[in-house]
Every structure is written in structure tokens, then in C-alpha cells.
N, C-alpha and C positions, 0 to 999 in steps of 0.2 A: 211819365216818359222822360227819359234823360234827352237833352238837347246840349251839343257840342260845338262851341263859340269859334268863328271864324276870324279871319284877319278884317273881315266888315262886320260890323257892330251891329247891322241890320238882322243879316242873315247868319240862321243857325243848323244846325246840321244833327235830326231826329239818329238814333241810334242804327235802325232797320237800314239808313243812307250810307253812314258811316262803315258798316260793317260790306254793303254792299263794293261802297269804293274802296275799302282795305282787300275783299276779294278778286276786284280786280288789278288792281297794284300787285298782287301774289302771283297773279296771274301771267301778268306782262314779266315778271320775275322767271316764271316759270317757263315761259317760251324762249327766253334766251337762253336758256338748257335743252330745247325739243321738246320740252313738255307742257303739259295744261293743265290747267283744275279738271277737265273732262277725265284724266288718266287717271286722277284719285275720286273713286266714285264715293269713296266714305264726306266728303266734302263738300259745302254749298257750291252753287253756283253764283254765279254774280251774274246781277241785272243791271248793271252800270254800265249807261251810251254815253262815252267821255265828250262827244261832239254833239250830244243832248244839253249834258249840265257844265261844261265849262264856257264861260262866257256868256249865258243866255240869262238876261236879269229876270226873266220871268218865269221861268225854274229855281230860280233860285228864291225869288219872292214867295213861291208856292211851297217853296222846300220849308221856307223860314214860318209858314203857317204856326200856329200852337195846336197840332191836333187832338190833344185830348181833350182842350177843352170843347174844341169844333165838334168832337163826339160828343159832348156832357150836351152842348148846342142842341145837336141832333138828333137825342134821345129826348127833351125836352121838347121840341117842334114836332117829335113824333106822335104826343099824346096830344096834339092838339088840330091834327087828321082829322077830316070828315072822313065817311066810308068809302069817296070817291078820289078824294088824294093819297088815303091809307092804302089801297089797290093800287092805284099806279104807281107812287112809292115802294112797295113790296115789288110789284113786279120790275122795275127798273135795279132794287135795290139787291134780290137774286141771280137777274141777268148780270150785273157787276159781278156778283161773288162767284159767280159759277163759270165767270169769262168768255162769257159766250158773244159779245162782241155784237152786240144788236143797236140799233137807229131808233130813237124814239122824237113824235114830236108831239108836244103835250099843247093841246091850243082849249080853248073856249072862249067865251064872255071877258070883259073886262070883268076886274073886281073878282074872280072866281077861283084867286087862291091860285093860281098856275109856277107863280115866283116863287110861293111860301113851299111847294112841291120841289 
């Protein structure tokens, strides 16, 4: 995954960010003419909240993640599920993909793998 270097050394900027905040920059372009990325439907939209990620060090800490290898991570931690973490994993892990925007709270015993989940 390309990662693109910021004026802080810390934080870096994943491509899927990058592209998002250039569509909105086009954006703000385009309303000073009356128009929007909404009027060119062949075109992404942008998911950039300017008053989300400018100034917030901890969007920007999360930005700066290395997610592929957080996925290599993850794929890894996944073969190593019982059948009772593997289940709530999957189901948490569909309700994410599918956005369906559901509340989960995972409790048991000490020691029963809850954090490793």
C-alpha cells in the first residue's frame, strides 16, 4: 500500500486518504462555480469531514497506522480462534462490512481471550 509523507514525520497519509482529501479539494473548487462532485455522477464521492481530520492528533495517529501489515496481523491472530472467538469475530467482522452499525459487548472470565478478539 503506498503511504504519502507529510510535513510531520510521524504521520503518513494511506492512498484511499489521499484521494479522498483531493476529492474534496475538487469539490470546494467546484462549488465556487455552483457546482459539486454530486452533478458529475461518473465521479467518486468524497468521504473527507475537514473538521474530523484537520487538527485532531488522534486521527491522524490512526491515519498514520501501517495497515497492511495490521491486516498480515490480523490474518495471523485469525488462525489462532477458538470456535468461540472465531464466531464472534465473524459476526462483528460482517456486521463492519456490511455497515450495518450494530453495538457489541464481548464480556466473560478473566483470561478468556476477550482482548486477543
Amino acid at each position: 500500500m503506498t503511504r504519502y509523507e507529510r510535513d510531520d514525520p510521524i504521520v503518513t497519509l494511506f492512498e484511499d486518504v489521499l484521494k479522498d482529501r483531493a476529492l474534496y479539494e475538487i469539490d470546494q473548487v467546484l462549488m465556487r462555480n455552483r457546482d459539486r462532485l454530486e452533478d458529475f455522477p461518473m465521479l467518486p464521492k468524497s468521504n473527507y469531514i475537514p473538521s474530523v481530520h484537520r487538527g485532531n492528533r488522534l486521527v491522524q495517529e490512526k491515519l498514520a497506522y501501517e495497515q497492511h501489515s495490521l491486516t498480515i496481523d490480523a490474518d495471523n491472530a485469525e488462525d489462532r480462534l477458538n470456535d468461540d472467538q472465531r464466531t464472534t469475530y465473524k459476526t462483528i467482522l460482517n456486521v463492519v462490512t456490511n455497515k450495518e452499525g450494530k453495538l457489541f459487548f464481548v464480556y466473560g472470565s478473566g483470561e478468556t481471550g476477550k482482548t486477543f478478539v
